[in-house]
Structure formats: C-alpha cells, structure tokens
C-alpha positions as CSV (number, residue, x, y, z in Angstrom):
1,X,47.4,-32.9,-48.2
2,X,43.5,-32.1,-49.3
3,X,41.7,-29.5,-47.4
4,X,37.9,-30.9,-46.8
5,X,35.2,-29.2,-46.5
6,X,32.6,-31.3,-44.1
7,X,28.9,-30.3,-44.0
8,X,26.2,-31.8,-42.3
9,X,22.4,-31.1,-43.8
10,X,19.6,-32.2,-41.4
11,X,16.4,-33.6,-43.8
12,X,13.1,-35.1,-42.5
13,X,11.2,-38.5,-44.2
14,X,7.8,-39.6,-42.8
15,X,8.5,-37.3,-39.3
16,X,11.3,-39.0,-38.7
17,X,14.9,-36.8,-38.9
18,X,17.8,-37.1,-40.3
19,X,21.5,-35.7,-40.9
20,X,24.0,-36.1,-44.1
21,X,27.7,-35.8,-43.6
22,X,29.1,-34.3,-46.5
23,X,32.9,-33.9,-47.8
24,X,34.2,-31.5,-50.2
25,X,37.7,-31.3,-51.2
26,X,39.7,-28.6,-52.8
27,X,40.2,-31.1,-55.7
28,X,36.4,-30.9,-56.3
29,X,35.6,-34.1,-55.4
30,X,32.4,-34.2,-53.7
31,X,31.2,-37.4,-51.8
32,X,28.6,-38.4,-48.6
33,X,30.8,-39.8,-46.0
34,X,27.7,-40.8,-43.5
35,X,24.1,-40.7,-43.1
36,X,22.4,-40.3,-39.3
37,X,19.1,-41.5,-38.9
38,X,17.0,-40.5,-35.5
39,X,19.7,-39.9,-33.2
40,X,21.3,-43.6,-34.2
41,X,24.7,-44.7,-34.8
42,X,25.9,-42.8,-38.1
43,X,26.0,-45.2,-41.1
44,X,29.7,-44.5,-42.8
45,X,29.4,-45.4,-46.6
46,X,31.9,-47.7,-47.9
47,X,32.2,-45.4,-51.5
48,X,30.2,-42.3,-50.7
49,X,30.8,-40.8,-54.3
50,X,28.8,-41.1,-58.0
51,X,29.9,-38.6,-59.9
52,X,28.7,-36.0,-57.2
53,X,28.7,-32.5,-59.0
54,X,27.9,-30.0,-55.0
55,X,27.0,-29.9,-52.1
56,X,23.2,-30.4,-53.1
57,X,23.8,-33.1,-55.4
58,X,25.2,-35.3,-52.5
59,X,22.9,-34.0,-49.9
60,X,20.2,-35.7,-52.5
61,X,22.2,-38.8,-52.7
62,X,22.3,-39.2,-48.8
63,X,18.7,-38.1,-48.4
64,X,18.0,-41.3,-51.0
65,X,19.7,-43.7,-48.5
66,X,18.2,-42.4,-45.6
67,X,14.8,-42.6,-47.2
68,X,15.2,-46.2,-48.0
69,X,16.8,-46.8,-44.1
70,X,13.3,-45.9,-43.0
71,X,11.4,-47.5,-45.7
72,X,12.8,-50.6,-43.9
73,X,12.3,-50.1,-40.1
C-alpha cells in the first residue's frame, strides 16, 4: 500500500481565496486531488496529474484551475 502525503496550500485570485489539496506518494507521483474555492464545495479532479515534478509544481497546476473557476463566476 502507498503512503500519501496530502497538503493543502491556501492561494488568493482577485480577493477571493482559495485552497489546493495536494497528494504525494512515496512512489513520487505527485498529483492535485481538489481545488476549494471561497468556502464552496471542493471540486475533486477526475485526473489530477501532468507530469507533476513537487509540491510546487502542482500547487501551480491547482492555482491555474482555480483562477479560471473565478474567471467564470
């Protein structure tokens, strides 16, 4: 059985908040498993990985989708 690592990082677009669930496994694989935005319902992603190298790599990845969340609001 893989270990996982989960983070969340909290990020901020246009004054409006929002948190990334990340996963890290001891195989390396690195992937976003949801993105939070304002206090909603998380949003799980159906394939959270591409090619994800860390932590910071997904965190940009998941900060990407939450952008364009509140683009569309």
């Amino acid at each position: 059985m893989d270990s996982i690592q989960k983070y969340t990082r909290p990020g901020s677009y246009k004054g409006i908040d929002f948190d990334v669930e990340i996963w890290h496994c001891d195989t390396g694989e690195v992937m976003v498993q949801a993105v939070q935005v304002d206090g909603e319902r998380p949003r799980k992603l159906a394939d959270g990985h591409r090619d994800l190298v860390d932590v910071e790599d997904a965190f940009q990845l998941g900060s990407e989708i939450a952008r364009e969340i509140i683009d569309r609001r």
